[in-house]
Structure formats: structure tokens, C-alpha cells
Predicted model as a PDB file, atoms N, CA, C, CB and O in Angstrom, pLDDT in the B-factor column:
MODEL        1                                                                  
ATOM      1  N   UNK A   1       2.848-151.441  45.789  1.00 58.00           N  
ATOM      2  CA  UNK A   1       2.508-150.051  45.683  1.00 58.00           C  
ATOM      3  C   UNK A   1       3.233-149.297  46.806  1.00 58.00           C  
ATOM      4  CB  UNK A   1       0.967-149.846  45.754  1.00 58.00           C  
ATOM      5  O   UNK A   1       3.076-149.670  47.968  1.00 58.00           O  
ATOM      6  N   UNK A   2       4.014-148.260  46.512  1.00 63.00           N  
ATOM      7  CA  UNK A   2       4.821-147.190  47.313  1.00 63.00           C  
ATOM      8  C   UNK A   2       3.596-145.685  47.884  1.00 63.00           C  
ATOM      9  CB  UNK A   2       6.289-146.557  45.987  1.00 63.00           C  
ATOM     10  O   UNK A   2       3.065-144.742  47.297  1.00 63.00           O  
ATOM     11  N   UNK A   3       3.608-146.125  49.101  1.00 63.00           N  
ATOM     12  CA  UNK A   3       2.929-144.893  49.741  1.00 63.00           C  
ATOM     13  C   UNK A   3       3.752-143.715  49.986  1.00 63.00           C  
ATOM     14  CB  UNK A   3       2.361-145.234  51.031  1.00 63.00           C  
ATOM     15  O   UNK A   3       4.861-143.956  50.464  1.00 63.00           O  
ATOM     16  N   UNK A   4       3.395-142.229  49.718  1.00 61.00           N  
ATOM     17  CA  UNK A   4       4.314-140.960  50.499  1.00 61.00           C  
ATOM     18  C   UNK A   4       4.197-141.247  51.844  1.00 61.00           C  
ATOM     19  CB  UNK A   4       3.774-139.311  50.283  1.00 61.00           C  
ATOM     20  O   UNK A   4       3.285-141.937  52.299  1.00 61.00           O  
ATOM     21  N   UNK A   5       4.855-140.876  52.335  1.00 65.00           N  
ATOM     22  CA  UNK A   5       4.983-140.919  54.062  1.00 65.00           C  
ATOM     23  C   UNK A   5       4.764-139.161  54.041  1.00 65.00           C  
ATOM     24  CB  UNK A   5       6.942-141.676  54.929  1.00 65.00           C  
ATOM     25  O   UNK A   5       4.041-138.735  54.941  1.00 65.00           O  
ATOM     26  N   UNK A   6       5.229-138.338  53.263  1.00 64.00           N  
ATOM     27  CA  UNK A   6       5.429-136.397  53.512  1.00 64.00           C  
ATOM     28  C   UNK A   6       4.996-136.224  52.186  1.00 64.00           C  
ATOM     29  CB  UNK A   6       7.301-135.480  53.861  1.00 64.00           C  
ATOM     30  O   UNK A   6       5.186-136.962  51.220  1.00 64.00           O  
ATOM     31  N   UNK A   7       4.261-134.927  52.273  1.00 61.00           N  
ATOM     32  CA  UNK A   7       3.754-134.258  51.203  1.00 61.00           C  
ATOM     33  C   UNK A   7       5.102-133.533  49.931  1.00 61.00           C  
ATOM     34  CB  UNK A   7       2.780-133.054  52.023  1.00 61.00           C  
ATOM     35  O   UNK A   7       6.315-133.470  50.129  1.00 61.00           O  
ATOM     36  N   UNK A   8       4.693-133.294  49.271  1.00 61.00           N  
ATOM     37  CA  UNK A   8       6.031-132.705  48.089  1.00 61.00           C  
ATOM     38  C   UNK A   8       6.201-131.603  48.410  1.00 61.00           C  
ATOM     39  CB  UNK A   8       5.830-132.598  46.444  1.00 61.00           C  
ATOM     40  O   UNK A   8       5.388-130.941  49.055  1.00 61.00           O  
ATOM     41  N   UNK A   9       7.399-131.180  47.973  1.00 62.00           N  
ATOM     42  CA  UNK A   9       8.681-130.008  48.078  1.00 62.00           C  
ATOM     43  C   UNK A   9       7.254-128.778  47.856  1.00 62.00           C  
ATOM     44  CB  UNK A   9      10.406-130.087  46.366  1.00 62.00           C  
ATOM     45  O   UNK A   9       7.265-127.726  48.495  1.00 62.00           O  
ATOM     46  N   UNK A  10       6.378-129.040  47.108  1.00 63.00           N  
ATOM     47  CA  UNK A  10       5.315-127.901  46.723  1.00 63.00           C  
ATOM     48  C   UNK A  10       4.174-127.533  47.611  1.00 63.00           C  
ATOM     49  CB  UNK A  10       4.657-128.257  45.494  1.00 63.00           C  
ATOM     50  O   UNK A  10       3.226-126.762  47.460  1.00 63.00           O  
ATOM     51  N   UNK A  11       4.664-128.556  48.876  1.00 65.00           N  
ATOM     52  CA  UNK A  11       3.122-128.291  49.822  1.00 65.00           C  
ATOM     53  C   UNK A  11       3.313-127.257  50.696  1.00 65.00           C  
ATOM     54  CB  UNK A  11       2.578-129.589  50.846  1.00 65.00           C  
ATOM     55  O   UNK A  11       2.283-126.849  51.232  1.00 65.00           O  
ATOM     56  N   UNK A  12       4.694-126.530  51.094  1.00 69.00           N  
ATOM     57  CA  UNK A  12       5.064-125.793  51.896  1.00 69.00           C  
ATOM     58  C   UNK A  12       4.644-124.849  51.509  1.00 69.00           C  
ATOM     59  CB  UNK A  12       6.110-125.773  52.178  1.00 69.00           C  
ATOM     60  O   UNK A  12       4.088-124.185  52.384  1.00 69.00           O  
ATOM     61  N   UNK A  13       4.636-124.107  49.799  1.00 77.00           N  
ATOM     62  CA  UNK A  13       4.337-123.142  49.132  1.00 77.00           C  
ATOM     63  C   UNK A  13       3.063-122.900  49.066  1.00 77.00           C  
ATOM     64  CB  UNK A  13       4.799-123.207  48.114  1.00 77.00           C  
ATOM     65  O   UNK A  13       2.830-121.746  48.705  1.00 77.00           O  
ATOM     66  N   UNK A  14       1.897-123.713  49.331  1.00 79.00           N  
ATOM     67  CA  UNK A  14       0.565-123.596  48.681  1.00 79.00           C  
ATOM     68  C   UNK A  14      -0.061-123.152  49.776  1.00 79.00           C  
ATOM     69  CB  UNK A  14      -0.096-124.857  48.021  1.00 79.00           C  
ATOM     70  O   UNK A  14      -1.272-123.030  49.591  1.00 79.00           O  
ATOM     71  N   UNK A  15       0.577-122.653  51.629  1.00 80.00           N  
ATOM     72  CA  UNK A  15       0.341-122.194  51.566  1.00 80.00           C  
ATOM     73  C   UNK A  15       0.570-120.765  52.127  1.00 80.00           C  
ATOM     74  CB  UNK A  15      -0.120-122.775  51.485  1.00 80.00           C  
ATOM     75  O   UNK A  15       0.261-120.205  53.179  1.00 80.00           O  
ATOM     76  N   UNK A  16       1.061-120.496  51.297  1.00 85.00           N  
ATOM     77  CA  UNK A  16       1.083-118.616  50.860  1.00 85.00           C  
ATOM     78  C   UNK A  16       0.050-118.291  49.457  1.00 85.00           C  
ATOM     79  CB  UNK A  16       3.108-118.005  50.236  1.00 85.00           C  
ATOM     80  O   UNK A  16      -0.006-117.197  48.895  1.00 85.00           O  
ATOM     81  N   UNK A  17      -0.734-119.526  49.060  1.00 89.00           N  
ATOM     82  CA  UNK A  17      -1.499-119.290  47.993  1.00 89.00           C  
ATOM     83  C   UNK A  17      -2.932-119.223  48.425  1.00 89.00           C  
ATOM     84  CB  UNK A  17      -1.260-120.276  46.987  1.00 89.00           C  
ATOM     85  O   UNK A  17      -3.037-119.996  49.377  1.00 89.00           O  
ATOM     86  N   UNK A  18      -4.103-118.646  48.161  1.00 92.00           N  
ATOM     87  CA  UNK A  18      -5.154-118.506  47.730  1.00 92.00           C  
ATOM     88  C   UNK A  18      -6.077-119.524  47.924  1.00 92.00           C  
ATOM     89  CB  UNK A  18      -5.012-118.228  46.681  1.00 92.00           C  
ATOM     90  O   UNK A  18      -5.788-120.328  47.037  1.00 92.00           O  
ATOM     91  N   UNK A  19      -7.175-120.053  48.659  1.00 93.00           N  
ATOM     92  CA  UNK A  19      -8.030-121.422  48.168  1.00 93.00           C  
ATOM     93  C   UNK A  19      -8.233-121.545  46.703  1.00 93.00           C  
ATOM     94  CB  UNK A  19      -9.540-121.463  48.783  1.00 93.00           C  
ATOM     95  O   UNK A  19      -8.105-122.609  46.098  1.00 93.00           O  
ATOM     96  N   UNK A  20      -8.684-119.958  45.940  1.00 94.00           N  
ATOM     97  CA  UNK A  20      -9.035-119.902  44.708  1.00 94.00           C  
ATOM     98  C   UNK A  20      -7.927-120.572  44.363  1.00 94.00           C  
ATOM     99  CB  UNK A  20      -9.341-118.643  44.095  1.00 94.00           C  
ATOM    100  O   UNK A  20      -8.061-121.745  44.014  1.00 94.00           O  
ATOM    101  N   UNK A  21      -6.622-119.975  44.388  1.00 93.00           N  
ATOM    102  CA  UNK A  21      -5.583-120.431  43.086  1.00 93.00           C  
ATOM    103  C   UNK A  21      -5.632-121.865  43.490  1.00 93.00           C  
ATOM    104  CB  UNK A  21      -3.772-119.706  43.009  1.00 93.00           C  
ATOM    105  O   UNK A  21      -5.392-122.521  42.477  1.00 93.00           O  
ATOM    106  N   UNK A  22      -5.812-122.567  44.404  1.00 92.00           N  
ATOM    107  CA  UNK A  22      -5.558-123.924  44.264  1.00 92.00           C  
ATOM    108  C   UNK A  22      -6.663-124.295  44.084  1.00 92.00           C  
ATOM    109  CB  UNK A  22      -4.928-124.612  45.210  1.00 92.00           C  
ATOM    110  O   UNK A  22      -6.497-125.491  44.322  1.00 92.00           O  
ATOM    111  N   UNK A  23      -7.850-124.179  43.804  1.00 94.00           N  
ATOM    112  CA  UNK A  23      -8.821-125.026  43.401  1.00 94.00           C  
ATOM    113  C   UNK A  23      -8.606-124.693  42.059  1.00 94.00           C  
ATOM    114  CB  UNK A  23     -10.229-124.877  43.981  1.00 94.00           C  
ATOM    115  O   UNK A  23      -8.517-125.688  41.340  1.00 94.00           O  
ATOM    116  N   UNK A  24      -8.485-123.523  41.437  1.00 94.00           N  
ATOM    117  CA  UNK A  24      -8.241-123.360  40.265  1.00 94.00           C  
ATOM    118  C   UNK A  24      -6.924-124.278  39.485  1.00 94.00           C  
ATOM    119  CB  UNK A  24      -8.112-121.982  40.277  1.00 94.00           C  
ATOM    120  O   UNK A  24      -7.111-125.047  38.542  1.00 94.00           O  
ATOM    121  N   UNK A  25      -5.834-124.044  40.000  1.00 92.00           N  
ATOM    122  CA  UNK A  25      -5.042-125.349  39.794  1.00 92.00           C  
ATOM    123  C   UNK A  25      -5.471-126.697  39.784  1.00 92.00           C  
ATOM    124  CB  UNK A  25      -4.204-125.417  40.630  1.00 92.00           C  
ATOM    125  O   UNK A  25      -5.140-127.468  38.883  1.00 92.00           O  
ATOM    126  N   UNK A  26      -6.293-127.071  40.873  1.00 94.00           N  
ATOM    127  CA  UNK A  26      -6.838-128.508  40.815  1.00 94.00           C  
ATOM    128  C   UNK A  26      -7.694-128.745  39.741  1.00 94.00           C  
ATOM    129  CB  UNK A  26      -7.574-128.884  42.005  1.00 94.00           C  
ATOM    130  O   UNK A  26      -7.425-129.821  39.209  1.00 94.00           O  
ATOM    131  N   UNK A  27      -8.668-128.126  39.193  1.00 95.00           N  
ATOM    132  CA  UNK A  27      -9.532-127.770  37.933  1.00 95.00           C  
ATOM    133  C   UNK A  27      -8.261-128.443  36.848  1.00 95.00           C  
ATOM    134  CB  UNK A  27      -9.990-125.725  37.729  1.00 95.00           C  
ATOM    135  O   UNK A  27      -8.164-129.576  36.379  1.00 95.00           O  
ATOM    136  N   UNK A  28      -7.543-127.462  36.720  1.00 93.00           N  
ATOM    137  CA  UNK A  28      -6.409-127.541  35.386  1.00 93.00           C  
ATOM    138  C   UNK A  28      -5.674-128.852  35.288  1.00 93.00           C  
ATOM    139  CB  UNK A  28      -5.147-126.370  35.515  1.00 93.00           C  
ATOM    140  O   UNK A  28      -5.398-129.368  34.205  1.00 93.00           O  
ATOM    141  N   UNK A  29      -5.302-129.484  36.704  1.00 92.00           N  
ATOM    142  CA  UNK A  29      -4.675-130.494  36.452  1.00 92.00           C  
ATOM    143  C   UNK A  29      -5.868-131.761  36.259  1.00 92.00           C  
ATOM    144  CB  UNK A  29      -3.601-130.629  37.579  1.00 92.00           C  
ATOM    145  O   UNK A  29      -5.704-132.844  35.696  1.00 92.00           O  
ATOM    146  N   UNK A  30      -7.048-131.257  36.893  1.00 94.00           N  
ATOM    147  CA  UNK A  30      -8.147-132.695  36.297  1.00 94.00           C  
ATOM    148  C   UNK A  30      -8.636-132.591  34.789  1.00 94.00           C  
ATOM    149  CB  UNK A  30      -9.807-132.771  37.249  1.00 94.00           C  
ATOM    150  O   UNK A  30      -9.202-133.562  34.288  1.00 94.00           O  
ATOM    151  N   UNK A  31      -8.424-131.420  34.052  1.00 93.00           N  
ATOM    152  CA  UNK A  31      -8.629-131.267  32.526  1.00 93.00           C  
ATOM    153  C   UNK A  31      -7.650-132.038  31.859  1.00 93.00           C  
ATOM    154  CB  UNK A  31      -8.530-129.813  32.014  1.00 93.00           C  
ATOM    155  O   UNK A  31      -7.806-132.760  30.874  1.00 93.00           O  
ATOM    156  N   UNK A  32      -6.596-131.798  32.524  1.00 91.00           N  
ATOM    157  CA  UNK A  32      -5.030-132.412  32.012  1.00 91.00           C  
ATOM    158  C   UNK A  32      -4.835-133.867  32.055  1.00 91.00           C  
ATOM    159  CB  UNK A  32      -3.797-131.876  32.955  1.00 91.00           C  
ATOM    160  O   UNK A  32      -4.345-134.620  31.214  1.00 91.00           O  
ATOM    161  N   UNK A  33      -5.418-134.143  33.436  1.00 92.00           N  
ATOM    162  CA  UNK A  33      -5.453-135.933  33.056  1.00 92.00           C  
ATOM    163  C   UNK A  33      -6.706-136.283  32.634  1.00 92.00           C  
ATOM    164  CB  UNK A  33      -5.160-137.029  34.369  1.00 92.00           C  
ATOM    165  O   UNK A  33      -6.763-137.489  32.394  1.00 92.00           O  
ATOM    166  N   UNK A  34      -7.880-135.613  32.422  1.00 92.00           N  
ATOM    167  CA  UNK A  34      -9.201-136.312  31.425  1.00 92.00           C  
ATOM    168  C   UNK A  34      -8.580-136.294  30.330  1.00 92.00           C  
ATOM    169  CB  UNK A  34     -10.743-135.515  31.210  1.00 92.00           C  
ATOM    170  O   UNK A  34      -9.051-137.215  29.663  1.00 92.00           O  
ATOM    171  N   UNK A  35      -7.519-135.595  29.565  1.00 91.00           N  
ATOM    172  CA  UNK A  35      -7.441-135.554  27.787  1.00 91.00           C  
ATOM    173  C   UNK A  35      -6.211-136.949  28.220  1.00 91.00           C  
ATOM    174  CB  UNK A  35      -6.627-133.482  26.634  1.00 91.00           C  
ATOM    175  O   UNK A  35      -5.736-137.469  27.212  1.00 91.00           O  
ATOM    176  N   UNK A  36      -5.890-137.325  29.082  1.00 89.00           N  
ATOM    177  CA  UNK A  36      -4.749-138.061  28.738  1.00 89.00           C  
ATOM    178  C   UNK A  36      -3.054-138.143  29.333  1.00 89.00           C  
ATOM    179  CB  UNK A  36      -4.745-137.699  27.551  1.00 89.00           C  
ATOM    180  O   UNK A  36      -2.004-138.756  29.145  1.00 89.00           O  
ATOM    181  N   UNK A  37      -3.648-137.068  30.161  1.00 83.00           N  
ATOM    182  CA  UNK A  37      -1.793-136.863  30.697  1.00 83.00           C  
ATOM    183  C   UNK A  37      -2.178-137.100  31.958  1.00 83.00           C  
ATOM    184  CB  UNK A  37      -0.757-135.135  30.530  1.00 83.00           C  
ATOM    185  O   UNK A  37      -2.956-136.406  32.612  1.00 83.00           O  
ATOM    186  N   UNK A  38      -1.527-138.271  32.366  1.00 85.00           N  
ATOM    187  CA  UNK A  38      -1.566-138.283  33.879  1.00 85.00           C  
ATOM    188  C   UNK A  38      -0.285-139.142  34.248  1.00 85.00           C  
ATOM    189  CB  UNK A  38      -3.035-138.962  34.511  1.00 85.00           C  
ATOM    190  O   UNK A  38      -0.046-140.348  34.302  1.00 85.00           O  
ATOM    191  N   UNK A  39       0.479-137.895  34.493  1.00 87.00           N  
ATOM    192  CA  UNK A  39       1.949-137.884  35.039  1.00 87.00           C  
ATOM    193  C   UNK A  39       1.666-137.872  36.425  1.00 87.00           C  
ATOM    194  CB  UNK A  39       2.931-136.609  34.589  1.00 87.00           C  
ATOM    195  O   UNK A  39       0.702-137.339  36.973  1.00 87.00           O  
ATOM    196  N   UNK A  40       2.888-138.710  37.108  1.00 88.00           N  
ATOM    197  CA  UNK A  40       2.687-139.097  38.282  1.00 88.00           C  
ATOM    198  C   UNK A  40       2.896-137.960  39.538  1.00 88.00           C  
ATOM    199  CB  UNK A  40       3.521-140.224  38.357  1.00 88.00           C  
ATOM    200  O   UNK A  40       2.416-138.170  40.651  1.00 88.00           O  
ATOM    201  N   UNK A  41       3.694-136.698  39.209  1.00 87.00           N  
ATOM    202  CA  UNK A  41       4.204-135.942  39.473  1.00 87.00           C  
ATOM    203  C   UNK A  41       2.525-134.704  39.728  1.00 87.00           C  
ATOM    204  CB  UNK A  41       5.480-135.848  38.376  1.00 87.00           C  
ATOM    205  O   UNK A  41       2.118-134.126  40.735  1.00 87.00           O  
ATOM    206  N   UNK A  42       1.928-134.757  38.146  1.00 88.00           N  
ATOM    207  CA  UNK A  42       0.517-134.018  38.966  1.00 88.00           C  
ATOM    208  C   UNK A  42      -0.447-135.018  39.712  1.00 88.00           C  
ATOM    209  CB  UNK A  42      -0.562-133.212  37.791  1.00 88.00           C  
ATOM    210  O   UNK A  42      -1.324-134.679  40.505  1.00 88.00           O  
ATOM    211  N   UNK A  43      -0.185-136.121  39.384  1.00 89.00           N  
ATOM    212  CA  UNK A  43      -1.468-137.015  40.808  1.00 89.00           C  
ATOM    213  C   UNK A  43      -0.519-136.383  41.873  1.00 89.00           C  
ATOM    214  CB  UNK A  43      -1.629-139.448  41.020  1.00 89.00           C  
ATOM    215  O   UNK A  43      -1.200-135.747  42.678  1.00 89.00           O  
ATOM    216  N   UNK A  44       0.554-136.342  42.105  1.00 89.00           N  
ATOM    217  CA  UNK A  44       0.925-136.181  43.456  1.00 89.00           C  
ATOM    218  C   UNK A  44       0.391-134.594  44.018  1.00 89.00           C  
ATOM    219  CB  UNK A  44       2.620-136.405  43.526  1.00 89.00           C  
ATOM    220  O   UNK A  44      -0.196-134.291  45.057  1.00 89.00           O  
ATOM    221  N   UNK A  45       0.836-133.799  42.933  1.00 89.00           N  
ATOM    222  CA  UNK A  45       0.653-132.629  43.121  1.00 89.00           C  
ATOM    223  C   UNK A  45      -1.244-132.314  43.473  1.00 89.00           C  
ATOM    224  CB  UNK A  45       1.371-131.963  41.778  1.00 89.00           C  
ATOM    225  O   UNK A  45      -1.792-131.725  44.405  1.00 89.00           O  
ATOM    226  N   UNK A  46      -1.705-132.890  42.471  1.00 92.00           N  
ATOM    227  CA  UNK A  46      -3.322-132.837  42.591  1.00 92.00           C  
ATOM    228  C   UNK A  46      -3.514-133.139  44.598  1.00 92.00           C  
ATOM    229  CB  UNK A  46      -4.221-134.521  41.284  1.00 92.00           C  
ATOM    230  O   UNK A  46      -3.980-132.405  45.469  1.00 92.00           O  
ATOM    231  N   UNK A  47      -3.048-134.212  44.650  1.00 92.00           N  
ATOM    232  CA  UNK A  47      -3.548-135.052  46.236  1.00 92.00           C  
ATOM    233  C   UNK A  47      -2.555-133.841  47.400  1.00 92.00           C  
ATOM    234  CB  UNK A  47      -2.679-137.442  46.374  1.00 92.00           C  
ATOM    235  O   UNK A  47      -3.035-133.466  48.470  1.00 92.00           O  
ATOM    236  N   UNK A  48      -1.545-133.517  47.040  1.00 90.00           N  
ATOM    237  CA  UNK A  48      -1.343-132.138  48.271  1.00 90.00           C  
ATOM    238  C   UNK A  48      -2.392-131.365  48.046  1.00 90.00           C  
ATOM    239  CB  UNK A  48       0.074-131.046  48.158  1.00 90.00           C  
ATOM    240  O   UNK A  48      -2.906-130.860  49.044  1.00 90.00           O  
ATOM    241  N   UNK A  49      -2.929-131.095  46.839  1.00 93.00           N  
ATOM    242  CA  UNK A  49      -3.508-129.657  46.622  1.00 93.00           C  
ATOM    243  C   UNK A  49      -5.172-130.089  47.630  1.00 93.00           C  
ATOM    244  CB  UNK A  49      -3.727-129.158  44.414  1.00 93.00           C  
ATOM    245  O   UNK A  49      -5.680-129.231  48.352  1.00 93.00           O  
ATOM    246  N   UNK A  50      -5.638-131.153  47.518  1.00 93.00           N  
ATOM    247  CA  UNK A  50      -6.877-131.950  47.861  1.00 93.00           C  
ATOM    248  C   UNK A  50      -6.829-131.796  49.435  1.00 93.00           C  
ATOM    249  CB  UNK A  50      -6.843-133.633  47.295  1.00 93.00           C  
ATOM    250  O   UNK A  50      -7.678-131.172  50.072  1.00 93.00           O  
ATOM    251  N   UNK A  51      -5.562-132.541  50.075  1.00 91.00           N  
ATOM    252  CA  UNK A  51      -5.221-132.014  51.751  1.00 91.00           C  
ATOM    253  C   UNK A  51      -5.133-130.702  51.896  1.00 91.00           C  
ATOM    254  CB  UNK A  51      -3.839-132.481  52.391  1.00 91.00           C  
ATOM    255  O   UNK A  51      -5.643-130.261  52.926  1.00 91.00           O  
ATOM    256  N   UNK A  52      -4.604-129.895  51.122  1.00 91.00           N  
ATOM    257  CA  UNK A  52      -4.718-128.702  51.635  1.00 91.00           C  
ATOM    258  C   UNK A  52      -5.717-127.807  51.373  1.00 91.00           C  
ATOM    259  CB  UNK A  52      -3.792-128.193  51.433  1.00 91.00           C  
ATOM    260  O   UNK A  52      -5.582-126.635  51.726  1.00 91.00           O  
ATOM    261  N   UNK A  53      -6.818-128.229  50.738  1.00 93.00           N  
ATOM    262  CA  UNK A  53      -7.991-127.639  50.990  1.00 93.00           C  
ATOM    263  C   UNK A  53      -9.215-127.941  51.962  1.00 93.00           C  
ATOM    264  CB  UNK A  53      -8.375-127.626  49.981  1.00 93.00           C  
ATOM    265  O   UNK A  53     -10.207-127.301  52.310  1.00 93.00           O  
ATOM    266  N   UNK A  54      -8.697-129.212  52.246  1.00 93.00           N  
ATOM    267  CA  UNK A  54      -9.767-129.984  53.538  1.00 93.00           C  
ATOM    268  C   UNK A  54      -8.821-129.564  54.783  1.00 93.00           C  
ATOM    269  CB  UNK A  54     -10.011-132.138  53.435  1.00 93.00           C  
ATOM    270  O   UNK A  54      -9.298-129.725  55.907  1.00 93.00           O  
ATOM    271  N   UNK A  55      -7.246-128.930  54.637  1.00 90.00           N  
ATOM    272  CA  UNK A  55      -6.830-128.270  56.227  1.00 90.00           C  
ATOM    273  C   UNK A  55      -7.733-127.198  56.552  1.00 90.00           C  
ATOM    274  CB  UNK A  55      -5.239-127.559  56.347  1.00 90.00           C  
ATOM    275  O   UNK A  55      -8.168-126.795  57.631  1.00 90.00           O  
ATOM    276  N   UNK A  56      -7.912-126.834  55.365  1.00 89.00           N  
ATOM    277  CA  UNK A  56      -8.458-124.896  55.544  1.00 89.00           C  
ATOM    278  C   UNK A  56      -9.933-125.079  55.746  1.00 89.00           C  
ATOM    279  CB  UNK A  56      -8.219-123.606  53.813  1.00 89.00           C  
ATOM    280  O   UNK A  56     -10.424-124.003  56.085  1.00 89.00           O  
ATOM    281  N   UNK A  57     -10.849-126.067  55.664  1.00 87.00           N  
ATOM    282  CA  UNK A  57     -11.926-125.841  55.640  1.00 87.00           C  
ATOM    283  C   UNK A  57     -12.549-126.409  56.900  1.00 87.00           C  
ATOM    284  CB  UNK A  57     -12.358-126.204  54.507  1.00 87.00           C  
ATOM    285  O   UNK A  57     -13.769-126.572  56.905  1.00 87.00           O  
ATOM    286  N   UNK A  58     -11.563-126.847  58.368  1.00 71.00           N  
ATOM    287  CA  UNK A  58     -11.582-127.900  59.339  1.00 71.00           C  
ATOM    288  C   UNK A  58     -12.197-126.455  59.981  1.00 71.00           C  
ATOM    289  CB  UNK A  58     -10.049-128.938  59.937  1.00 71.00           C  
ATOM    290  O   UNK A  58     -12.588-126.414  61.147  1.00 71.00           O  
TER     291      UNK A  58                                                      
ENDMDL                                                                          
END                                                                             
């Protein structure tokens, strides 16, 4: 199993975003892999979005 060592090209962006929009994003991508899609690209994306809501809430 391959661990990230750095968060994705998308963690720099999230934040200039909203807690809402990213919990709201996180919502959408856990609907997305309950029906069946779980691309590796949103687990990754899901787990930045997860750190960067436990930075903001320290």
C-alpha cells in the first residue's frame, strides 16, 4: 500500500473556500461512493477535504 507524503494539487485551493462548500462537497462525494463510484482520485480528494476541516476547527 502507497501512502501520500503531500496533500493534492486541490488542497491549496480549498482554502479560499467556505467550511460550508467543503462539507457540502464532502456530503456529494460520500453519496457518490455509497451508489458505487469510488474513484481513487475522490477518496483522495474526500481525505484533503476531512484535514482541512479539522485545521479550521483546532
Amino acid at each position: 500500500m502507497r501512502f501520500r507524503t503531500s496533500p493534492s494539487s486541490a488542497a491549496s485551493e480549498m482554502q479560499n473556500r467556505t467550511s460550508d462548500d467543503l462539507r457540502n462537497e464532502y456530503d456529494l462525494i460520500t453519496r457518490e461512493r455509497a451508489g458505487g463510484h469510488n474513484a481513487l482520485s475522490a477518496i483522495n480528494a474526500q481525505n484533503d477535504i476531512a484535514r482541512e476541516l479539522e485545521r479550521r476547527d483546532r
